[in-house]
C-alpha positions in Angstrom: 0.0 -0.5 5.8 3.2 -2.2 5.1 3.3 -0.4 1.3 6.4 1.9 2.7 8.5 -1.7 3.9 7.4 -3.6 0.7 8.5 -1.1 -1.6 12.2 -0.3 0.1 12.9 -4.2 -0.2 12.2 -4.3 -4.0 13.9 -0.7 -3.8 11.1 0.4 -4.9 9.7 4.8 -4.4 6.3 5.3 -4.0 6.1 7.0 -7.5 6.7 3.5 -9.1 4.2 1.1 -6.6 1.8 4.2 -8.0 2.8 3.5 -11.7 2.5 -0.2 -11.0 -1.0 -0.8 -8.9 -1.8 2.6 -11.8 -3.0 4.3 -8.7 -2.7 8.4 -8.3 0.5 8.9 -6.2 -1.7 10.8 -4.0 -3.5 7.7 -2.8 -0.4 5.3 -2.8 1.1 8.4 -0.2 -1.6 8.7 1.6 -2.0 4.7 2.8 2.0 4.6 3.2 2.4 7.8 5.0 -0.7 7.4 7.2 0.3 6.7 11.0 -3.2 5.6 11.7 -6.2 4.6 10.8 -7.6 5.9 6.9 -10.4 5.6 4.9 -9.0 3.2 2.4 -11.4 2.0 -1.2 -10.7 -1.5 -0.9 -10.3 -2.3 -4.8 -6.8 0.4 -4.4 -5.8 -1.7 -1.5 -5.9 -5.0 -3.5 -4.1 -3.4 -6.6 -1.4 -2.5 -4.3 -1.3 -6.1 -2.6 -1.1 -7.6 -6.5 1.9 -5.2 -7.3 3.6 -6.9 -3.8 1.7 -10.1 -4.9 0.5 -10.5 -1.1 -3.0 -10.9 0.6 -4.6 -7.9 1.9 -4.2 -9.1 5.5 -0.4 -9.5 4.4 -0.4 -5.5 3.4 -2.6 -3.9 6.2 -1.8 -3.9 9.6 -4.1 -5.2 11.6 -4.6 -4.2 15.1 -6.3 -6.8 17.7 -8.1 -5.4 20.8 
């Protein structure tokens, strides 16, 4: 996810896109920090694409085969 990207060009920490989507740091962390594929509940991911005011496919990488 492009949560990490997002945030650093509204200067944004992880802490506040948590306080914002009011997520648990924890699960803000884990979708930014994640390298790979994660198990993501898809009503966190679209809090977090509101706080960015993206789409989903906007904030999730998506990788074609």
């Amino acid at each position: 996810m492009r949560i990490k990207e997002l945030a650093g060009k509204r200067g944004w920490t992880l802490k506040e896109v948590a306080e914002r989507s009011e997520l648990p740091y924890s699960t803000v962390a884990t979708y930014a920090n994640s390298p790979g594929m994660v198990m993501v509940n898809l009503l966190s991911v679209q809090k977090i694409a509101r706080v960015f005011d993206v789409s989903i496919e906007e904030l999730v990488e998506v990788l074609e085969e």
